[in-house]
KEVEX-664305 format. One record per residue (C-alpha): x, y, z; residue in one letter; chain. Coordinates in nm, 2 decimals. Example, Ala and Ser with C-alpha at 12.3 -4.5 7.8 and 13.67 -1.06 7.14 Angstrom:
! residues 2
{{1.23 -0.45 0.78} "a" "A"} {{1.37 -0.11 0.71} "s" "A"} 
! end
This chain:
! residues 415
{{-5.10 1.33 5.82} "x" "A"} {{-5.10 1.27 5.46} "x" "A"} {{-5.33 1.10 5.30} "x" "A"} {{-5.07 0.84 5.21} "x" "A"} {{-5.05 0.78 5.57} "x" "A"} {{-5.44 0.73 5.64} "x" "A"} {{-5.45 0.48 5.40} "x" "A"} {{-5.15 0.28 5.52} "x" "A"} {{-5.32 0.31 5.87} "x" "A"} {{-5.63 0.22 5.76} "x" "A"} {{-5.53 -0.12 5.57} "x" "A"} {{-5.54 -0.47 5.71} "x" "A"} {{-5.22 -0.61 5.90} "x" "A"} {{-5.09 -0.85 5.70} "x" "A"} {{-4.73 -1.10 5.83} "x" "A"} {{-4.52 -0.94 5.56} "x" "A"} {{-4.59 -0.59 5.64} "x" "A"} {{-4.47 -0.53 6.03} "x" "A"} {{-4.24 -0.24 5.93} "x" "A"} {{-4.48 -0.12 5.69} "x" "A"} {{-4.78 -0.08 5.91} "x" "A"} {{-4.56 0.03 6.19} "x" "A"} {{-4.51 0.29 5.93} "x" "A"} {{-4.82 0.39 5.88} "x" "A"} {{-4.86 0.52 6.21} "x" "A"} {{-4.59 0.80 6.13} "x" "A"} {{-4.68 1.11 5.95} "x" "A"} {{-4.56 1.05 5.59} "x" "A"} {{-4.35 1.33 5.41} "x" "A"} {{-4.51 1.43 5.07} "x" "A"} {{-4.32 1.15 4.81} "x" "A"} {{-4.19 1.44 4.58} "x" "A"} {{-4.14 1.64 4.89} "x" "A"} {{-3.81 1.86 5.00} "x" "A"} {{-3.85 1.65 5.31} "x" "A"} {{-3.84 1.31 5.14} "x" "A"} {{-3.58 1.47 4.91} "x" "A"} {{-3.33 1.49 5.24} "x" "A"} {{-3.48 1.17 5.42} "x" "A"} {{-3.38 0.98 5.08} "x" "A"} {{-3.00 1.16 5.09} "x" "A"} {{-2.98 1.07 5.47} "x" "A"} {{-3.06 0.70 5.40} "x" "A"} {{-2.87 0.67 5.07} "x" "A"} {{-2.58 0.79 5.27} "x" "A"} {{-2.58 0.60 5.58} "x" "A"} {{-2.39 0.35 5.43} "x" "A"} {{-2.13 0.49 5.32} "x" "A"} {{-2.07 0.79 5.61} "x" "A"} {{-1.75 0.68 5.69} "x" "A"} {{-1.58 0.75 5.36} "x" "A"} {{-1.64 1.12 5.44} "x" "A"} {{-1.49 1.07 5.77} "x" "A"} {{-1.18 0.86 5.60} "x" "A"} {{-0.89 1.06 5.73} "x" "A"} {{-0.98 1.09 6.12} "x" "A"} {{-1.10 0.67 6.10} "x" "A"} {{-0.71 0.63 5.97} "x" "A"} {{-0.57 0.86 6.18} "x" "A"} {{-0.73 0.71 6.50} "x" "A"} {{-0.65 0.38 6.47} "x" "A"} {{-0.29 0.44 6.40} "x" "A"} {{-0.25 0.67 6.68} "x" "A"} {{-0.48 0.52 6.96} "x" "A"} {{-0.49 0.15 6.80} "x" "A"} {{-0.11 0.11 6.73} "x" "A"} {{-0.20 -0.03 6.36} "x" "A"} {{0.07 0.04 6.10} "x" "A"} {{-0.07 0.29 5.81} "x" "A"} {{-0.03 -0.03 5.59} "x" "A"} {{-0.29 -0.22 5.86} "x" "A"} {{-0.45 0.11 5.89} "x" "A"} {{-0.54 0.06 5.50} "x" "A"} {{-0.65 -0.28 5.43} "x" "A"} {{-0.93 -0.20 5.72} "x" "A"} {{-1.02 0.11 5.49} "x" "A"} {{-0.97 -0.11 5.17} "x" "A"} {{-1.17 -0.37 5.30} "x" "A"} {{-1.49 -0.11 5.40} "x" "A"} {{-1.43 0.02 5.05} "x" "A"} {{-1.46 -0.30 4.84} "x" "A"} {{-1.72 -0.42 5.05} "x" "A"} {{-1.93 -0.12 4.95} "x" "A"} {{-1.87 -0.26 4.57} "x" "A"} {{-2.01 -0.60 4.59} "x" "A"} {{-2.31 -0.46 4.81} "x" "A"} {{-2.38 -0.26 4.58} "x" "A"} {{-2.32 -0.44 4.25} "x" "A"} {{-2.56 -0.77 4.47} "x" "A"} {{-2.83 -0.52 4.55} "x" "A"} {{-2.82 -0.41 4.17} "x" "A"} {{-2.92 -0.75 4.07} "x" "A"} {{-3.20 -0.80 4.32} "x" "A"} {{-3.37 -0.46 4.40} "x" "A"} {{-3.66 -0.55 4.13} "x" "A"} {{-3.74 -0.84 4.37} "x" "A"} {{-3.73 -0.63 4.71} "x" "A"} {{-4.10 -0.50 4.74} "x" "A"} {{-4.08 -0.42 5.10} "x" "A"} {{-3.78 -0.23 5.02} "x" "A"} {{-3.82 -0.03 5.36} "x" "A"} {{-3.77 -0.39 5.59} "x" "A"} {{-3.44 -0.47 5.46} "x" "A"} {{-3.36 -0.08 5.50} "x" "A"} {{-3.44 -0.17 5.87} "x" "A"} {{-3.26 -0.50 5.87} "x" "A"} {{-2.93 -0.30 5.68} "x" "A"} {{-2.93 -0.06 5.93} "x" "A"} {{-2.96 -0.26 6.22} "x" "A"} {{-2.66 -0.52 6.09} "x" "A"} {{-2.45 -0.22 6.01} "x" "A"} {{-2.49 -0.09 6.34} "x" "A"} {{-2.38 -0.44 6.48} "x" "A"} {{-2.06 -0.46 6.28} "x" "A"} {{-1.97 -0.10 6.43} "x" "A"} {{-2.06 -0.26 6.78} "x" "A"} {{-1.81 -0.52 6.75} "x" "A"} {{-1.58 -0.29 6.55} "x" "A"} {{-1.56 -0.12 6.90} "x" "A"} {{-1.55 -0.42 7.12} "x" "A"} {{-1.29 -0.65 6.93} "x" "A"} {{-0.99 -0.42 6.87} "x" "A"} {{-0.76 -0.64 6.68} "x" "A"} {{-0.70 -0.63 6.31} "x" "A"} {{-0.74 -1.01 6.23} "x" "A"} {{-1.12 -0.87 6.34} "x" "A"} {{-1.12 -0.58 6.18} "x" "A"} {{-1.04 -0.67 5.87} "x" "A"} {{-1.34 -0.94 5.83} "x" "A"} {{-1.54 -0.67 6.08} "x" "A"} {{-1.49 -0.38 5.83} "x" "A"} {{-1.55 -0.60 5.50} "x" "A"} {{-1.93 -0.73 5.63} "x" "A"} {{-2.00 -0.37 5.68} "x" "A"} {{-1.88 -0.23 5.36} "x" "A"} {{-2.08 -0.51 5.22} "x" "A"} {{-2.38 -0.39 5.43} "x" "A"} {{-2.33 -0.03 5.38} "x" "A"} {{-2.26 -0.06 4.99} "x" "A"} {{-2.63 -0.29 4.98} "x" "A"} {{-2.82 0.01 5.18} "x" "A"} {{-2.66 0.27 4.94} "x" "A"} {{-2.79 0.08 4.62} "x" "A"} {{-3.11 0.03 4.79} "x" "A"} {{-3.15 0.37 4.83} "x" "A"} {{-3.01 0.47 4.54} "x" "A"} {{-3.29 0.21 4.35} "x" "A"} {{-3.55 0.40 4.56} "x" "A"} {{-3.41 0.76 4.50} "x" "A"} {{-3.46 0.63 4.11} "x" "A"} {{-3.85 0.58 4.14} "x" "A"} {{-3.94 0.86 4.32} "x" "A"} {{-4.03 1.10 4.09} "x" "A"} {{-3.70 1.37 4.22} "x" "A"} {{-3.43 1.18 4.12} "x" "A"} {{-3.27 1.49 4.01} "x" "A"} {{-3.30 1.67 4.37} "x" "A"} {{-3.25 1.38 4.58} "x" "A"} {{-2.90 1.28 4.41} "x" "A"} {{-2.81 1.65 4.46} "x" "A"} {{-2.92 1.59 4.86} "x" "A"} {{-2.73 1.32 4.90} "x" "A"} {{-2.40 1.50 4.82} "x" "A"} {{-2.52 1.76 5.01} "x" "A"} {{-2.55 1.58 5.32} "x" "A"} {{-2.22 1.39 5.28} "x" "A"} {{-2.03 1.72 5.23} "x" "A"} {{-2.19 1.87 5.53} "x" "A"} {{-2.16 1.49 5.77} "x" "A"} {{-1.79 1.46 5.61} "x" "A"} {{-1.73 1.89 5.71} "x" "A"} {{-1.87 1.83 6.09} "x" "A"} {{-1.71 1.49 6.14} "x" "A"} {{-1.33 1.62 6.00} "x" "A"} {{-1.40 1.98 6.21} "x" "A"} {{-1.52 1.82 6.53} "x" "A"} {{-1.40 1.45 6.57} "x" "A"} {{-1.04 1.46 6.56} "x" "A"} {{-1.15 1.62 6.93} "x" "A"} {{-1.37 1.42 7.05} "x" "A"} {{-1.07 1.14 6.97} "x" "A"} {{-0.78 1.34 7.15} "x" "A"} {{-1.05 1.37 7.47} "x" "A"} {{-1.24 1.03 7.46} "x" "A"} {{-0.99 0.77 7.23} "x" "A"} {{-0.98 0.58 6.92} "x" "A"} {{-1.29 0.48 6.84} "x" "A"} {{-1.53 0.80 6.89} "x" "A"} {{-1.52 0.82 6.46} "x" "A"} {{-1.73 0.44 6.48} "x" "A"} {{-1.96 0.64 6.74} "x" "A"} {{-1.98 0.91 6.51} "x" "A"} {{-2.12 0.61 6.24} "x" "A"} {{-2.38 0.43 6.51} "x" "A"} {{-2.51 0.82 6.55} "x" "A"} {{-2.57 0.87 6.16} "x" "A"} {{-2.71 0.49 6.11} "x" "A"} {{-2.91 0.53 6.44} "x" "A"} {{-3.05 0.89 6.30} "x" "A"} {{-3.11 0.72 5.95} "x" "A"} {{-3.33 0.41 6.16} "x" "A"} {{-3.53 0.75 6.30} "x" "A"} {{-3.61 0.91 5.95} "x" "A"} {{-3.73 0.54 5.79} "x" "A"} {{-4.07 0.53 5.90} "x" "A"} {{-4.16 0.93 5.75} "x" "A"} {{-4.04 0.79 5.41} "x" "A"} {{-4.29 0.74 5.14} "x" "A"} {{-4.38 0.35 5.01} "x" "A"} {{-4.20 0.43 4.69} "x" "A"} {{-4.37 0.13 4.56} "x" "A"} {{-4.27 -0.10 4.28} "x" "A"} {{-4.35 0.00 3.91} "x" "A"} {{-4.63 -0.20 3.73} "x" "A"} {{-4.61 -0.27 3.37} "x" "A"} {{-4.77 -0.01 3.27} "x" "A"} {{-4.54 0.22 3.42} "x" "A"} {{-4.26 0.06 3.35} "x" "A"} {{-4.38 0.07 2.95} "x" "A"} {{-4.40 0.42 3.00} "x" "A"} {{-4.01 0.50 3.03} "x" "A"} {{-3.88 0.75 2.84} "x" "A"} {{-3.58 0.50 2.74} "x" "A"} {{-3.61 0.16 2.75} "x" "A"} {{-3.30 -0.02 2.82} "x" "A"} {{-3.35 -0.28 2.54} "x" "A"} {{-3.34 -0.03 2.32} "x" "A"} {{-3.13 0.17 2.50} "x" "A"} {{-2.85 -0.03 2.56} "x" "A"} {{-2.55 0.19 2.43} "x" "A"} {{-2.64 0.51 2.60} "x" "A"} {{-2.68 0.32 2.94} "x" "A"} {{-2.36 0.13 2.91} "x" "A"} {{-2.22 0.47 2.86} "x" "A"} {{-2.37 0.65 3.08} "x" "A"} {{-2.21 0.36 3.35} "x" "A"} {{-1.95 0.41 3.20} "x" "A"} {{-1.91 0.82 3.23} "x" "A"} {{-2.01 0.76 3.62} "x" "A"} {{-1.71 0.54 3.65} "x" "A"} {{-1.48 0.74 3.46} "x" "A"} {{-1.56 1.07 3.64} "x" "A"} {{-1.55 0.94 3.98} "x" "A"} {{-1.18 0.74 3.92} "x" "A"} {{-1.03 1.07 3.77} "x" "A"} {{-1.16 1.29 4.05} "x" "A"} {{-1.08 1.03 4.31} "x" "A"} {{-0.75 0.92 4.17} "x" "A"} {{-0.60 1.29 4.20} "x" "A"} {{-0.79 1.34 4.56} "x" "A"} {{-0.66 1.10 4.71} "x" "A"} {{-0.33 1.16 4.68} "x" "A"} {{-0.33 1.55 4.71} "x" "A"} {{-0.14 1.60 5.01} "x" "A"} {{0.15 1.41 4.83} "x" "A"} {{0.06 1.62 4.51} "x" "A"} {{0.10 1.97 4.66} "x" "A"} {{0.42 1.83 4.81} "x" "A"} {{0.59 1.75 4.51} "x" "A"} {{0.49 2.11 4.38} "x" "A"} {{0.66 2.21 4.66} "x" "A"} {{0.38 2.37 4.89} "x" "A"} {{0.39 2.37 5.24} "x" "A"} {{0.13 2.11 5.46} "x" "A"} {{-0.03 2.38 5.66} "x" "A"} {{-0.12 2.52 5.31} "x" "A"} {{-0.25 2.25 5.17} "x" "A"} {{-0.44 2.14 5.47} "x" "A"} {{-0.63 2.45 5.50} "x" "A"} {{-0.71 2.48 5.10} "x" "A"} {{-0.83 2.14 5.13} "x" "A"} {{-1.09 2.24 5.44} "x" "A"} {{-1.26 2.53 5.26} "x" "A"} {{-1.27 2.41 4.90} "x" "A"} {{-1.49 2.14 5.05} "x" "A"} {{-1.69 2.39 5.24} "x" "A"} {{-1.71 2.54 4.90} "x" "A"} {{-1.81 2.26 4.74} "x" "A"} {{-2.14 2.20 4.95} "x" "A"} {{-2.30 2.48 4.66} "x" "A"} {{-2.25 2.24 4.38} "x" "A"} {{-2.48 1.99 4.49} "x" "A"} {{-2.70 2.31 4.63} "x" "A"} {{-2.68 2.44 4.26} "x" "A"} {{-2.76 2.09 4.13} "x" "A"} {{-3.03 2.04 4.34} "x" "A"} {{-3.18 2.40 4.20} "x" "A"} {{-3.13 2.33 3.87} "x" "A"} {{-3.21 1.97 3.81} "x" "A"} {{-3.58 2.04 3.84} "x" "A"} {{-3.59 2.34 3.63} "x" "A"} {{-3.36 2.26 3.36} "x" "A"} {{-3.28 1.93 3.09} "x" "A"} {{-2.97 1.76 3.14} "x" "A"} {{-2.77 1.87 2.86} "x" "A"} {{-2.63 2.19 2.88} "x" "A"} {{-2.56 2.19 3.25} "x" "A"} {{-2.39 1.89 3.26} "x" "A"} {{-2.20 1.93 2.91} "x" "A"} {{-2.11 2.27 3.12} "x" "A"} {{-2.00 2.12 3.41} "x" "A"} {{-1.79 1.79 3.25} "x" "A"} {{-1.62 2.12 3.07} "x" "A"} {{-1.52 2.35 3.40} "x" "A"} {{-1.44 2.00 3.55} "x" "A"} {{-1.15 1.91 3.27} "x" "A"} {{-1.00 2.29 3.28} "x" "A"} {{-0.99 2.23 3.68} "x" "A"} {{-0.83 1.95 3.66} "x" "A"} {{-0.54 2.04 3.45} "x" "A"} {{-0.49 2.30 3.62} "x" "A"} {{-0.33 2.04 3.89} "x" "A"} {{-0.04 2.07 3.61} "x" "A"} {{0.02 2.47 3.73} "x" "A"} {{-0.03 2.32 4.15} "x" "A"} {{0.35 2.53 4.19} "x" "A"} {{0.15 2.89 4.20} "x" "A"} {{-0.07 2.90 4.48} "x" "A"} {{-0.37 3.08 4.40} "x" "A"} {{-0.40 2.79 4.10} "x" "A"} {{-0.38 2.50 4.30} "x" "A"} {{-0.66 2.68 4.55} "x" "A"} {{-0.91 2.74 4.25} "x" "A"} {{-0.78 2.40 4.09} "x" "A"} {{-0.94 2.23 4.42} "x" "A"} {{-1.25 2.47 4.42} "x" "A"} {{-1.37 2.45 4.09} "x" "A"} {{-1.33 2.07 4.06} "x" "A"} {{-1.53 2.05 4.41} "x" "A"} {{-1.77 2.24 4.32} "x" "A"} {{-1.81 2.04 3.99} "x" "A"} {{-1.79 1.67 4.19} "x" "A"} {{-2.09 1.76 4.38} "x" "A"} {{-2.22 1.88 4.06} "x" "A"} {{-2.17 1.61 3.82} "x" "A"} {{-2.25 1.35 3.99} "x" "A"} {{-2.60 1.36 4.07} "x" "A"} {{-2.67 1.46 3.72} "x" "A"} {{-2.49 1.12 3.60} "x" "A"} {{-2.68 0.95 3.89} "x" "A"} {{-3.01 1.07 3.77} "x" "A"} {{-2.92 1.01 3.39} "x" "A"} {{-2.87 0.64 3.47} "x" "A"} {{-3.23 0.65 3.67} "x" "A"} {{-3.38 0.72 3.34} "x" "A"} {{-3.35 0.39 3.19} "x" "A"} {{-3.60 0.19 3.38} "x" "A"} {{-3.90 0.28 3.65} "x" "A"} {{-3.79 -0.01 3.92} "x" "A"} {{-3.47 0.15 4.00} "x" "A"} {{-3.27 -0.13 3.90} "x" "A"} {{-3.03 0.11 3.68} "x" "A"} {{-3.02 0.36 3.94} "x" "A"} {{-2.87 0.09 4.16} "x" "A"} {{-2.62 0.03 3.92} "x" "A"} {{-2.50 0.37 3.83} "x" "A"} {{-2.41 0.31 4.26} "x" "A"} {{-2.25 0.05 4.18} "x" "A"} {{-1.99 0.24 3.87} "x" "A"} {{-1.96 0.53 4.09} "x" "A"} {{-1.79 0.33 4.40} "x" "A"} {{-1.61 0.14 4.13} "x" "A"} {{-1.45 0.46 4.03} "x" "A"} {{-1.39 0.55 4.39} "x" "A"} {{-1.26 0.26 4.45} "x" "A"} {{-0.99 0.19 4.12} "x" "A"} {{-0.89 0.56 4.10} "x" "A"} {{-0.67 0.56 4.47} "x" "A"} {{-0.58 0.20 4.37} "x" "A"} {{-0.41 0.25 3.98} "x" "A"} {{-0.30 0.63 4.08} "x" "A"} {{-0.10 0.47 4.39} "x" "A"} {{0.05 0.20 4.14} "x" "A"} {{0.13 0.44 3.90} "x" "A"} {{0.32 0.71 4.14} "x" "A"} {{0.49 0.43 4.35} "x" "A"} {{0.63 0.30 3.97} "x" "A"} {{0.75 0.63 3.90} "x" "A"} {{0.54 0.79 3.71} "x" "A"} {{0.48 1.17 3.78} "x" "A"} {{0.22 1.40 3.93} "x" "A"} {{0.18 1.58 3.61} "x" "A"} {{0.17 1.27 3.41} "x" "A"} {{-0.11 1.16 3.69} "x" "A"} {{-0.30 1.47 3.63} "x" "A"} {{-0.28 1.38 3.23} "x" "A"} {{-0.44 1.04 3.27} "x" "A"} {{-0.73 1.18 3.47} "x" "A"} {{-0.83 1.45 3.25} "x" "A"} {{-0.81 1.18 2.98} "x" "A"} {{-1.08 1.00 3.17} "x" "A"} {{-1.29 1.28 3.28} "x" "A"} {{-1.30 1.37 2.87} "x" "A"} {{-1.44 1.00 2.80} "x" "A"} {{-1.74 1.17 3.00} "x" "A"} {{-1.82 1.38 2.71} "x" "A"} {{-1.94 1.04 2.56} "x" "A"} {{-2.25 1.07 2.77} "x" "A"} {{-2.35 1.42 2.67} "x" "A"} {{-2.55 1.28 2.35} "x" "A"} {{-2.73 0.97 2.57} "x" "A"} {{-2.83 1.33 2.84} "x" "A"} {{-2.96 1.45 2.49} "x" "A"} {{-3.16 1.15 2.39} "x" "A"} {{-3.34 1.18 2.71} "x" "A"} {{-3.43 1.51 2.71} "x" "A"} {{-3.53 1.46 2.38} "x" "A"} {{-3.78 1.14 2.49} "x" "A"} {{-3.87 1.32 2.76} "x" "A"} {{-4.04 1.64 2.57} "x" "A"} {{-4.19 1.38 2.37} "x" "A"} {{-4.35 1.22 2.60} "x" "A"} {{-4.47 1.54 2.81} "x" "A"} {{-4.59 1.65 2.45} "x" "A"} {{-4.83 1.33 2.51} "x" "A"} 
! end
């Protein structure tokens, strides 16, 4: 046991530390720990599992529920923009959560129920409503995590594992759940949730404290946001930008290999191993986010990222739309734990971690939304894929706020 752990079990009970002295019975994992790098991904993606599993969720309930795919998508819209005012509520609150690991309990639990009922009361003036709580729910855990993830001391490494584990959970669950829905019905993908949530609950009590900053720590920022203002706004900014370009084109990408004229099949199996593929960018990120500063990778990466995506524009040869979907995987899982941990910088209680959260599913969320508006106006594929590497090049904006923390960093390592 660690010695974190002995001196949890050896302190007092007191009433507002139940889950915390429960705790302290388990064997903690080291706080800057590999382990507590993947227990921080699992519960920082809990949350928000079923966006990985998107695609079989849809698919289910049209087939096995009867829904319409317009009914179909206000259940998924309604998850989605739940997530964004979890988040964006927990973003205001997390510096006054110090038993941060209780309302992970009490998140996890609630999110469970909503996928209990989700089950049990089949009928989309439910769902709707159903879905919404839980997005709301989910979106709150994620920030929390994300807040945690931000004070740990392996920002960095933890961001990169929580893309890693949602590449892998959204690779088993497309691989092996459409099934498990054909043998056992419509709702096995909200199984497939309780399972992750339930193995999340499990990993809580081996998590470190990942305690509150006290003044003095917090003084001892590299960047503080009051003076620090621009860069963090862009930095927001740059997370929100990157995430509705990538999204904006992924959503849509059956449609947009269509209207290049390549077959379904062809698309459909690109599609499975570029995201296999894409698993090594948030290995690579996790690698080199604790050996390297921020700046050249991530300039690096924001670069290979905008060639990828214009090369969308050349989706009519093959080969180009199969590296097109590669390299701009492998990128995504690349860029955005960097961005993530770049917004972690600018204070020790998390609170701007939380919010870089917040930007990302804001992208995720407005990219599907103004692409769909755009196509179903008229506008073109190619004039689509325009618009998002426009956005994606606004990201450059954040390379000199990466350098200004590297730079405070070395300072402050230099004593």
């Amino acid at each position: 046991m660690s010695d974190n752990a002995e001196s949890l079990v050896s302190q007092p009970l007191g009433d507002r530390e139940v889950l915390k002295n429960i705790s302290g019975f388990f064997p903690h994992a080291a706080p800057q720990s590999w382990a507590a790098s993947l227990l921080l991904a699992f519960l920082s993606s809990a949350g928000l599992y079923y966006v990985n599993i998107f695609p079989v969720i849809v698919d289910s309930l049209m087939a096995g529920a009867g829904l319409t795919a317009a009914q179909a998508g206000e259940i998924t819209f309604a998850n989605t923009i739940g997530a964004v005012i979890g988040a964006f509520t927990v973003s205001l609150f997390v510096k006054k959560i110090p038993q941060w690991k209780l309302a992970a309990f009490a998140l996890l639990i609630c999110s469970i129920g909503m996928d209990v009922l989700t089950i049990f009361l089949a009928n989309l003036e439910l769902l709707v409503p159903l879905r919404l709580v839980h997005g709301i729910l989910g979106g709150a855990l994620v920030g929390l995590g994300f807040a945690v993830i931000a004070r740990s001391g392996i920002a960095g490494r933890a961001y990169s594992m929580v893309l890693l584990v949602q590449y892998t959970g959204g690779a088993i669950g497309m691989l092996v759940l459409p099934g498990l829905v054909t043998k056992f019905g419509t709702y096995v993908p909200f199984y497939a949730l309780i399972t992750f949530s339930l193995a999340t609950l499990a990993m809580l009590p081996f998590l470190a404290d990942y305690p509150l900053p006290t003044k003095q720590q917090e003084q001892r920022v590299p960047l503080n946001p009051k003076v620090a203002m621009g860069p963090m706004l862009i930095t927001l900014l740059a997370l929100f930008c990157f995430q509705f370009a990538n999204m904006a084109l992924f959503a849509f990408i059956f449609d947009l290999g269509k209207s290049f004229g390549l077959e379904l099949s062809f698309i459909s199996k690109t599609l499975f191993w570029a995201n296999l593929i894409a698993i090594s960018g948030a290995a690579l990120a996790a690698y080199t986010g604790q050996r390297f500063t921020l700046t050249v990778p991530l300039t690096v990466a924001l670069l290979i990222t905008l060639g990828g995506l214009a090369l969308f524009m050349f989706s009519r040869l093959q080969p180009v739309f199969i590296l097109a979907n590669v390299v701009t995987g492998i990128t995504w899982a690349f860029c955005v734990p960097y961005l993530l941990t770049m917004a972690s910088k600018f204070d020790a209680a998390g609170q701007m971690g939380a919010f870089g959260g917040f930007a990302s599913k804001m992208g995720l969320a407005c990219g599907p939304l103004v692409a769909g508006y755009f196509i179903s106006a008229g506008g073109s594929y190619t004039q689509l894929v325009v618009i998002a590497c426009g956005m994606l090049a606004f990201c450059l904006l954040a390379v000199p706020s990466a350098a200004k923390i590297d730079q405070r960093e070395h300072q402050a390592a230099l004593g």
